[in-house]
Each structure stands twice: as structure tokens, then as C-alpha cells.
PyMOL Python script that loads the backbone (N, CA, C, O; Angstrom):
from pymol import cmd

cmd.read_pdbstr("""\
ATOM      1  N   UNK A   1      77.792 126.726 111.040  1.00  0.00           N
ATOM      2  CA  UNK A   1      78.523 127.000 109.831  1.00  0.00           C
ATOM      3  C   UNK A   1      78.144 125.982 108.771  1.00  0.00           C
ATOM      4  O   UNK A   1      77.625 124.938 109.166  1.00  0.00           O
ATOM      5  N   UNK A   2      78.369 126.186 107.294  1.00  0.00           N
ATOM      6  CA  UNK A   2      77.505 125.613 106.420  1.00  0.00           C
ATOM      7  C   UNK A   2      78.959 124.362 105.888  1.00  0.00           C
ATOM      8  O   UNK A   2      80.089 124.689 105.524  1.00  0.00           O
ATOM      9  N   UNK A   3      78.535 123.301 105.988  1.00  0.00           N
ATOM     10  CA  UNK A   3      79.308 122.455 105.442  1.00  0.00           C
ATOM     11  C   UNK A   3      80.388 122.686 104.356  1.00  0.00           C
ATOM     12  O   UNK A   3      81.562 122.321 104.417  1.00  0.00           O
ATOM     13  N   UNK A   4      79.684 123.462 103.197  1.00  0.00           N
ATOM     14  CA  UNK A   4      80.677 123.684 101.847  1.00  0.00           C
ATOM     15  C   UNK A   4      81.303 124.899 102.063  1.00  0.00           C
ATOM     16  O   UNK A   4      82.385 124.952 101.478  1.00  0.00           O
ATOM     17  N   UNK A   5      80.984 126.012 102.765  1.00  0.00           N
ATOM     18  CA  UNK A   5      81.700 127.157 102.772  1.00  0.00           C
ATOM     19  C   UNK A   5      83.364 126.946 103.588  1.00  0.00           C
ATOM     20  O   UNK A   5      83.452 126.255 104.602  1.00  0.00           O
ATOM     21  N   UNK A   6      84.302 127.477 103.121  1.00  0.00           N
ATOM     22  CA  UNK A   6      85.386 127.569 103.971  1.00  0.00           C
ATOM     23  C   UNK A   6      85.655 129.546 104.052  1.00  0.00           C
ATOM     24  O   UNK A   6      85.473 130.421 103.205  1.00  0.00           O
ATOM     25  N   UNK A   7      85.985 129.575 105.006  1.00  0.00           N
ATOM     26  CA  UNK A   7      86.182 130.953 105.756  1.00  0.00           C
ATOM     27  C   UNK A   7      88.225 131.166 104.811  1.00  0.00           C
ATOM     28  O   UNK A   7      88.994 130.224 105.002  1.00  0.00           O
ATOM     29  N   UNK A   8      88.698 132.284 104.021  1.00  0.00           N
ATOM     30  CA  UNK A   8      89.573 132.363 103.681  1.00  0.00           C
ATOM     31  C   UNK A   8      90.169 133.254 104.934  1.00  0.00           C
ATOM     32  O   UNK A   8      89.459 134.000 105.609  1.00  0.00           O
ATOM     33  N   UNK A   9      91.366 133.091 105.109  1.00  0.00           N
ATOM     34  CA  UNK A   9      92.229 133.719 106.202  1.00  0.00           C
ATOM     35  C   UNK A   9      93.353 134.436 104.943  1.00  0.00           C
ATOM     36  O   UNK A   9      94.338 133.884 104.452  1.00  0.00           O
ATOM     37  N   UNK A  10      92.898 135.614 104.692  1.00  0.00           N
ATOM     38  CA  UNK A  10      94.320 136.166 103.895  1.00  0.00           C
ATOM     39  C   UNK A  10      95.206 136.561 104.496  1.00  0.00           C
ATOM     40  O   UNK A  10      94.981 136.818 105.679  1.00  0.00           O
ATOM     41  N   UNK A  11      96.507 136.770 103.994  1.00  0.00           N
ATOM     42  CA  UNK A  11      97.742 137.022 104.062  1.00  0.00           C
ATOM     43  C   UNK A  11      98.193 138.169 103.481  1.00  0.00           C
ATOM     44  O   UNK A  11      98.394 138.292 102.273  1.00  0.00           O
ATOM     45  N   UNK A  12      98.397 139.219 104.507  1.00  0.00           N
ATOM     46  CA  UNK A  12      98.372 140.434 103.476  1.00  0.00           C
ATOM     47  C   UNK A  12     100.402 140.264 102.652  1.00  0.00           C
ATOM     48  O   UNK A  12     100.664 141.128 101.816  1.00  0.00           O
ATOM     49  N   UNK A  13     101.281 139.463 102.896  1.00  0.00           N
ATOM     50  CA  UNK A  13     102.242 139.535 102.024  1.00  0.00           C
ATOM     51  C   UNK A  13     101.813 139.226 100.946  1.00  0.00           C
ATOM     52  O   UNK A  13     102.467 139.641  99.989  1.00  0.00           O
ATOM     53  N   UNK A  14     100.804 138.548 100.708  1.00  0.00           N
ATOM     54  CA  UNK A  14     100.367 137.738  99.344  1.00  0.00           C
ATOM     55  C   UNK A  14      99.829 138.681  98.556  1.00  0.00           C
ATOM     56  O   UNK A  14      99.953 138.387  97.367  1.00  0.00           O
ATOM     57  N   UNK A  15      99.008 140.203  98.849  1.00  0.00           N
ATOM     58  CA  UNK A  15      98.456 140.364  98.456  1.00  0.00           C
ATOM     59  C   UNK A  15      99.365 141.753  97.715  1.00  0.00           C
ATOM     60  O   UNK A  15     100.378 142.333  98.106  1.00  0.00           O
ATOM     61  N   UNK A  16      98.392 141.987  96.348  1.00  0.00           N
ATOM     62  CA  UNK A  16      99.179 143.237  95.649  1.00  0.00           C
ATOM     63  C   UNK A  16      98.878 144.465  96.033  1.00  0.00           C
ATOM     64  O   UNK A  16      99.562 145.341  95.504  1.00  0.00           O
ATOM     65  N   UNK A  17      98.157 144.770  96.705  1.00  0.00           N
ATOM     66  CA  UNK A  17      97.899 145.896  97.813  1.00  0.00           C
ATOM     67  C   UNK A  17      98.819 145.856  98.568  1.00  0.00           C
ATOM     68  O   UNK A  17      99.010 146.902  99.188  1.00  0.00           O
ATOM     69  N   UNK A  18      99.790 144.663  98.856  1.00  0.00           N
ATOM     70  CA  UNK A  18     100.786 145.521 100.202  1.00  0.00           C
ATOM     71  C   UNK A  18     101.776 145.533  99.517  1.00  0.00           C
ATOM     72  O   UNK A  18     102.307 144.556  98.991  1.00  0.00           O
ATOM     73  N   UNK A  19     102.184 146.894  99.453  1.00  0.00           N
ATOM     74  CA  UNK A  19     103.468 146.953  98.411  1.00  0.00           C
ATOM     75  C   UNK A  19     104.761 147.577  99.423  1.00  0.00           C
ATOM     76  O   UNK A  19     104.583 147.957 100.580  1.00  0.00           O
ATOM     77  N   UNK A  20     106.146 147.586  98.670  1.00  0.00           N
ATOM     78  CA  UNK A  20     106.898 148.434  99.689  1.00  0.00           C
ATOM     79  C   UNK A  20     107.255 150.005  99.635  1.00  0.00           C
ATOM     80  O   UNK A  20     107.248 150.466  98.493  1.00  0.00           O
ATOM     81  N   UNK A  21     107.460 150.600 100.319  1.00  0.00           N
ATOM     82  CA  UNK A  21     107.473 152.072 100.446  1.00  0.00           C
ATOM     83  C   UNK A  21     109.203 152.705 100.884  1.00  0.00           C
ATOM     84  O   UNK A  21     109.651 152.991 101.995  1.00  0.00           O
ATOM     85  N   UNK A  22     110.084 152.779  99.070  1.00  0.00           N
ATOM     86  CA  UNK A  22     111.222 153.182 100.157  1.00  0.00           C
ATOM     87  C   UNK A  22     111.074 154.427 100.521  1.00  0.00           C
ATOM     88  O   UNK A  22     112.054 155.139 100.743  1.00  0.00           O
ATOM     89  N   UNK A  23     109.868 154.845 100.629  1.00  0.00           N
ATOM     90  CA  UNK A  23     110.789 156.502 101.830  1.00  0.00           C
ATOM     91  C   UNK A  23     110.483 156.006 103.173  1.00  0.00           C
ATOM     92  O   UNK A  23     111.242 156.211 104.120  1.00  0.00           O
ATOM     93  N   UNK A  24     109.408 155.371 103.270  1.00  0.00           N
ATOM     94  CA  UNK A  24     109.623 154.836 105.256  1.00  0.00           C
ATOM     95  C   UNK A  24     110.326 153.567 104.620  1.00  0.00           C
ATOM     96  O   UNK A  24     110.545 152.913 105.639  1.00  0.00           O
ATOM     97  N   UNK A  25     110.662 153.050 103.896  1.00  0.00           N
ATOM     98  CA  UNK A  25     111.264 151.825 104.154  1.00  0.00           C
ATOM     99  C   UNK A  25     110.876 150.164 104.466  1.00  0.00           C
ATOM    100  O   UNK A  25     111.476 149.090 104.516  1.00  0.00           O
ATOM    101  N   UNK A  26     109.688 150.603 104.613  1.00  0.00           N
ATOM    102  CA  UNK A  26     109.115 149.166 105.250  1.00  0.00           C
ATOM    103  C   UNK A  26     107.921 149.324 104.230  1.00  0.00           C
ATOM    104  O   UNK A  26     107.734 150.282 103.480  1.00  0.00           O
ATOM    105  N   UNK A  27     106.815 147.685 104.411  1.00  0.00           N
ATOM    106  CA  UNK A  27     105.580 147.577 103.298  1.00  0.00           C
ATOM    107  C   UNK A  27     104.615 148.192 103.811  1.00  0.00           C
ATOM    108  O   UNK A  27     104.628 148.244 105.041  1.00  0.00           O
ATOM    109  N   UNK A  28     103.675 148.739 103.218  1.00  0.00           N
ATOM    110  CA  UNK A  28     102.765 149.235 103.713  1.00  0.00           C
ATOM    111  C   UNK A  28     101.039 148.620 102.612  1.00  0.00           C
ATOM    112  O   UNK A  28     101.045 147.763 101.729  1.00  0.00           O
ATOM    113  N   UNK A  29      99.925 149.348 103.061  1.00  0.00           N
ATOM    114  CA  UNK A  29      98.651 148.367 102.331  1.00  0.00           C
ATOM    115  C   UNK A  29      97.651 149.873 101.424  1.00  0.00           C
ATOM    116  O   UNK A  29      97.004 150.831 101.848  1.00  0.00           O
ATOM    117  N   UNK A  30      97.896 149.525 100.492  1.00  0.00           N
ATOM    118  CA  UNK A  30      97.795 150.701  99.248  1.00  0.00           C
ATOM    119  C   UNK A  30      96.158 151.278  99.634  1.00  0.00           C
ATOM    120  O   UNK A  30      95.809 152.449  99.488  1.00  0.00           O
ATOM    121  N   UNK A  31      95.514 150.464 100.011  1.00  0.00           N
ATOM    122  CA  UNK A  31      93.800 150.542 100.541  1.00  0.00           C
ATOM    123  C   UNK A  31      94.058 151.845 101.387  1.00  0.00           C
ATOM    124  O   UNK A  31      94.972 152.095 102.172  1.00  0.00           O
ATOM    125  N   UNK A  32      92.956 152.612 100.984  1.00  0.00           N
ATOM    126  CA  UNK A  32      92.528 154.013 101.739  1.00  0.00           C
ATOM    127  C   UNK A  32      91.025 153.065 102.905  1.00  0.00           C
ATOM    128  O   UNK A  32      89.830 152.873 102.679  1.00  0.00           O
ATOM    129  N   UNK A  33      91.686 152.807 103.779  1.00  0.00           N
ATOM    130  CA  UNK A  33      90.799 152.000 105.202  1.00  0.00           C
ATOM    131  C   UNK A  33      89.859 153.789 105.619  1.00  0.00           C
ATOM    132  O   UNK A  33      90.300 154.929 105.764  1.00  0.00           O
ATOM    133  N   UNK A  34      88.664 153.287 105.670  1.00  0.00           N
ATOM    134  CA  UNK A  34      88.182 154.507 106.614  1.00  0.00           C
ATOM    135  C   UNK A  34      88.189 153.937 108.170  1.00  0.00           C
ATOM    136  O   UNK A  34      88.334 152.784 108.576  1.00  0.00           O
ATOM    137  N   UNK A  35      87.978 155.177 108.888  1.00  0.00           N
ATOM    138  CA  UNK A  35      88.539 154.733 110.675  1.00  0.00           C
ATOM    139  C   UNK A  35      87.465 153.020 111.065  1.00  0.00           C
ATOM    140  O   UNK A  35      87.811 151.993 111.650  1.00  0.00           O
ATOM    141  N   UNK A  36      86.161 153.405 110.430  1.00  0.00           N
ATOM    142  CA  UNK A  36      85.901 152.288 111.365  1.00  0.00           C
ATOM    143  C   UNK A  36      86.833 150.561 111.004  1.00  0.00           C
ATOM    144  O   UNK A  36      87.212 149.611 111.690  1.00  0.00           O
ATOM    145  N   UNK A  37      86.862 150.953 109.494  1.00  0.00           N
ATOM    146  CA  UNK A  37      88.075 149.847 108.848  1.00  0.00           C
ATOM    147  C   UNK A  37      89.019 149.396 109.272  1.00  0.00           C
ATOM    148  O   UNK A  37      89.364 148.215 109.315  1.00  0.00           O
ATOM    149  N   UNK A  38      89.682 150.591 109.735  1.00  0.00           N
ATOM    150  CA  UNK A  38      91.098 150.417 110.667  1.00  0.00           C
ATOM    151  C   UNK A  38      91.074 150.163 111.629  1.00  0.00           C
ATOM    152  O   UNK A  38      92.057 149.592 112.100  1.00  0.00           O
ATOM    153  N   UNK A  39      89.661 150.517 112.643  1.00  0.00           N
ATOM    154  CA  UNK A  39      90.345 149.963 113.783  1.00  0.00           C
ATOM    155  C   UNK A  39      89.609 148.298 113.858  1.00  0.00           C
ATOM    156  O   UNK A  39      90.123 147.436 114.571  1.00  0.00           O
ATOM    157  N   UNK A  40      88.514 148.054 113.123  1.00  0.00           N
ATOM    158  CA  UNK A  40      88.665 146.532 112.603  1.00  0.00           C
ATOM    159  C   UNK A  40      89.694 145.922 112.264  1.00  0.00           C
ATOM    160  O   UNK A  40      89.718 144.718 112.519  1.00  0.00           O
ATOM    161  N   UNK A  41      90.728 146.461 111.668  1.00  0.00           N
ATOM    162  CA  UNK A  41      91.943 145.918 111.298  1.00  0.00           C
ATOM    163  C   UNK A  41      92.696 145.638 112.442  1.00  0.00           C
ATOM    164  O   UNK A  41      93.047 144.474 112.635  1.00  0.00           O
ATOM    165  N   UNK A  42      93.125 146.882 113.557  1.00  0.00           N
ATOM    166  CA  UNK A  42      93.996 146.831 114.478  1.00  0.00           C
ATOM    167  C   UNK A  42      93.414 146.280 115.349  1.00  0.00           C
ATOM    168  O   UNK A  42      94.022 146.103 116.404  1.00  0.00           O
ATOM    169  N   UNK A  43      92.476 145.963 115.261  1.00  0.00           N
ATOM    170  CA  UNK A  43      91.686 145.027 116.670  1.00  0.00           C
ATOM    171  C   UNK A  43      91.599 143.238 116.494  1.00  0.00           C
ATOM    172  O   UNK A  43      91.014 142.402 117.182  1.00  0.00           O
ATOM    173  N   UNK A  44      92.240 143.134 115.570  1.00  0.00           N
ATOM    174  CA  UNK A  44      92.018 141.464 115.092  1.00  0.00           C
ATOM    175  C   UNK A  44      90.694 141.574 115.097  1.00  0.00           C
ATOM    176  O   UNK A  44      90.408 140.909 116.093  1.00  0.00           O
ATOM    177  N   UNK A  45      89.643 141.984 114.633  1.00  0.00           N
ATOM    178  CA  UNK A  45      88.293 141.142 114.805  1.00  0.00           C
ATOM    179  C   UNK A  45      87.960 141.383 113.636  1.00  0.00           C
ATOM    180  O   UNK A  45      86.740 141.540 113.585  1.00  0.00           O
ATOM    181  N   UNK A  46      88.863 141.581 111.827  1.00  0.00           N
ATOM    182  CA  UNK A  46      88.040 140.748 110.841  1.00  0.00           C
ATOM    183  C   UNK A  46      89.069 139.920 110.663  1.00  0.00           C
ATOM    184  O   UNK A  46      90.247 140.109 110.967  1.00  0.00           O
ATOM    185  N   UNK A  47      88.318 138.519 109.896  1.00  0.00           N
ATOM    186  CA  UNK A  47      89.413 137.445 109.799  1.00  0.00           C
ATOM    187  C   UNK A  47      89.675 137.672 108.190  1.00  0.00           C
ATOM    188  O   UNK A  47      90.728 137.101 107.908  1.00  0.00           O
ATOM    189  N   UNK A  48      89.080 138.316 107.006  1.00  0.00           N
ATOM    190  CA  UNK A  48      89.832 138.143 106.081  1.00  0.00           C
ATOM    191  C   UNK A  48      89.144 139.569 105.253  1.00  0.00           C
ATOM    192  O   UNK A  48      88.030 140.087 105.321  1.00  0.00           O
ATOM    193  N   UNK A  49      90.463 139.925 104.411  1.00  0.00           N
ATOM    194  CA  UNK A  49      90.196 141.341 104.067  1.00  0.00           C
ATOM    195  C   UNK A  49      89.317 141.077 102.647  1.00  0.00           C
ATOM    196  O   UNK A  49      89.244 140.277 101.714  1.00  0.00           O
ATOM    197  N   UNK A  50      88.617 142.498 103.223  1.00  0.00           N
ATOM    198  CA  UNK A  50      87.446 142.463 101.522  1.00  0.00           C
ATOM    199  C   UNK A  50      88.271 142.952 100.536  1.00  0.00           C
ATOM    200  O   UNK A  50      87.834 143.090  99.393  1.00  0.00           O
ATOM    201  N   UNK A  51      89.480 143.251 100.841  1.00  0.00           N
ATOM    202  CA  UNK A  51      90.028 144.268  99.332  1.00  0.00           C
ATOM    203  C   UNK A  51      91.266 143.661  98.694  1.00  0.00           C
ATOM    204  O   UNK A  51      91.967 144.035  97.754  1.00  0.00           O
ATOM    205  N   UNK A  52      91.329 142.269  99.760  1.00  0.00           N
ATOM    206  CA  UNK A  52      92.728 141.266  99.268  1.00  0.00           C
ATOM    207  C   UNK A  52      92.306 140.876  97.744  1.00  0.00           C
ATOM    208  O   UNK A  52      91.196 140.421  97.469  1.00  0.00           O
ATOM    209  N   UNK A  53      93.537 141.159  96.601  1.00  0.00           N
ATOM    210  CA  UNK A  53      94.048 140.448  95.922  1.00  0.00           C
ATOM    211  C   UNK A  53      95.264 139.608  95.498  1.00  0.00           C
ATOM    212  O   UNK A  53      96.429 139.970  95.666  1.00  0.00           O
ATOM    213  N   UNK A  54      94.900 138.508  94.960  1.00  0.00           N
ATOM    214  CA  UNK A  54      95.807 137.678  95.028  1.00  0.00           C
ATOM    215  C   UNK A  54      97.196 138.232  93.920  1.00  0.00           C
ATOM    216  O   UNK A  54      96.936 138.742  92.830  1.00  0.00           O
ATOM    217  N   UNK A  55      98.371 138.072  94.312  1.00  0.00           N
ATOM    218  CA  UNK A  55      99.350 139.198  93.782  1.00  0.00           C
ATOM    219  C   UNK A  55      99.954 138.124  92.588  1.00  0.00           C
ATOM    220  O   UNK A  55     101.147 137.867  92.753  1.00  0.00           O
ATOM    221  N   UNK A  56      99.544 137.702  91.842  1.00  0.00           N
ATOM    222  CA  UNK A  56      99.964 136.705  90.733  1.00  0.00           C
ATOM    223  C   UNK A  56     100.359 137.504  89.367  1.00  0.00           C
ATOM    224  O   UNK A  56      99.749 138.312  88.668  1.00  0.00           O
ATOM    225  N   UNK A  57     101.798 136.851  89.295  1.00  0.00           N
ATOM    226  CA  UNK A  57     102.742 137.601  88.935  1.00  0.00           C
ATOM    227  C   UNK A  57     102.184 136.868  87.065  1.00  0.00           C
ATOM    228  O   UNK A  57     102.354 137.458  85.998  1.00  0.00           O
ATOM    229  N   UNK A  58     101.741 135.921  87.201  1.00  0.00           N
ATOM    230  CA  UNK A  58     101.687 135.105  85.559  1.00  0.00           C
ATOM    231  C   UNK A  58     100.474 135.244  85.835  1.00  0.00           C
ATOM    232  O   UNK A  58     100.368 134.414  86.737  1.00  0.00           O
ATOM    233  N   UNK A  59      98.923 135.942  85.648  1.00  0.00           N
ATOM    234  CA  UNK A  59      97.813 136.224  85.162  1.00  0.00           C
ATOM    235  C   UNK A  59      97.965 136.605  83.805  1.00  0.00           C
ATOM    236  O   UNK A  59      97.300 136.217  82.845  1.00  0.00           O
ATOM    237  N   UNK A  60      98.904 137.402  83.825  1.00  0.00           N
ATOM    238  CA  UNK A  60      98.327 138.589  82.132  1.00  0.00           C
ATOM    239  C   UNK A  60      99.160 137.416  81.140  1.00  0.00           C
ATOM    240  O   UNK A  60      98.741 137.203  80.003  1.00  0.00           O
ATOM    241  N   UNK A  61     100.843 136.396  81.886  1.00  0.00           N
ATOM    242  CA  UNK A  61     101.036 135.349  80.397  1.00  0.00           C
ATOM    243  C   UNK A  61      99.782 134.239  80.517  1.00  0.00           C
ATOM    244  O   UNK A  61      99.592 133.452  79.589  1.00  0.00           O
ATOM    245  N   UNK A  62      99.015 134.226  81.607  1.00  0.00           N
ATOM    246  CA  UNK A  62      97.813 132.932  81.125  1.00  0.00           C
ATOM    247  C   UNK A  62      96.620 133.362  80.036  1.00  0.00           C
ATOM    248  O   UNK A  62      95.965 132.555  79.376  1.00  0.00           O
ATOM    249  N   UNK A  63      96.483 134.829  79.996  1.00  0.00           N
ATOM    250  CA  UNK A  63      95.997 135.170  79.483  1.00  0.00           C
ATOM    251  C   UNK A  63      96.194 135.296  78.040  1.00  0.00           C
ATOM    252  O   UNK A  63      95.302 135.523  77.222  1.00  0.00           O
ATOM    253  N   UNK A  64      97.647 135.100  77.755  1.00  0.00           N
ATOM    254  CA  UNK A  64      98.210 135.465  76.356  1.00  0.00           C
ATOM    255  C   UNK A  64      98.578 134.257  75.793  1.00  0.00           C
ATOM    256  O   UNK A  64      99.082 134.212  74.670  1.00  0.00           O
ATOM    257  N   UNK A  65      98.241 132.631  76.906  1.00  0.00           N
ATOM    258  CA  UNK A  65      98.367 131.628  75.846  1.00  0.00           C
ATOM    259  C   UNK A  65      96.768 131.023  75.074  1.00  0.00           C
ATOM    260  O   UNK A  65      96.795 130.180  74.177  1.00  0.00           O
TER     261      UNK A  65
END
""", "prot")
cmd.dss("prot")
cmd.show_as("cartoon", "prot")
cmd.util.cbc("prot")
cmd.orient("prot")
């Protein structure tokens, strides 16, 4: 592994893709996964998602100072 790189481990609460859903009630992840995606997902074997964004609520006021 290369000295300067660090490996990110996301958090899908963090991210604005997982939003909540009241008709089931619980959060769910807005990404349309195709199968081989998903079962990468349900298998633990990727460590960080390609489609995580960071859910930052003050982007658009940093933008407006």
C-alpha cells in the first residue's frame, strides 16, 4: 500500500443517498445497485461506496458567502 493514500471507509448514515422512506418506515439507499453491486454490498467485500456523498447540510450557505 502506498504511503500517502488512505483507504476511506464510508458511512452510509452520512451519506445523502440514504434517505428515510415513511411507507416502509425505515432508511433506505436512493442508488439503483445492479445485482453484481448488491451482492458486493451484502457480502462485505467493498470497503467504501463509489456513489457516497457527503450529506452537508451548509454547502449551498458556503457557497453564498
Amino acid at each position: 500500500m502506498n504511503k500517502g493514500t488512505k483507504k476511506v471507509v464510508t458511512n452510509c448514515e452520512c451519506c445523502s443517498n440514504y434517505v428515510y422512506d415513511e411507507d416502509y418506515e425505515y432508511y433506505i439507499c436512493e442508488v439503483n445497485l445492479d445485482e453484481d453491486e448488491m451482492m458486493r454490498f451484502m457480502t462485505n467485500s467493498v470497503r467504501e461506496c463509489p456513489y457516497f456523498q457527503l450529506d452537508d447540510e451548509y454547502k449551498i450557505v458556503r457557497k453564498q458567502m
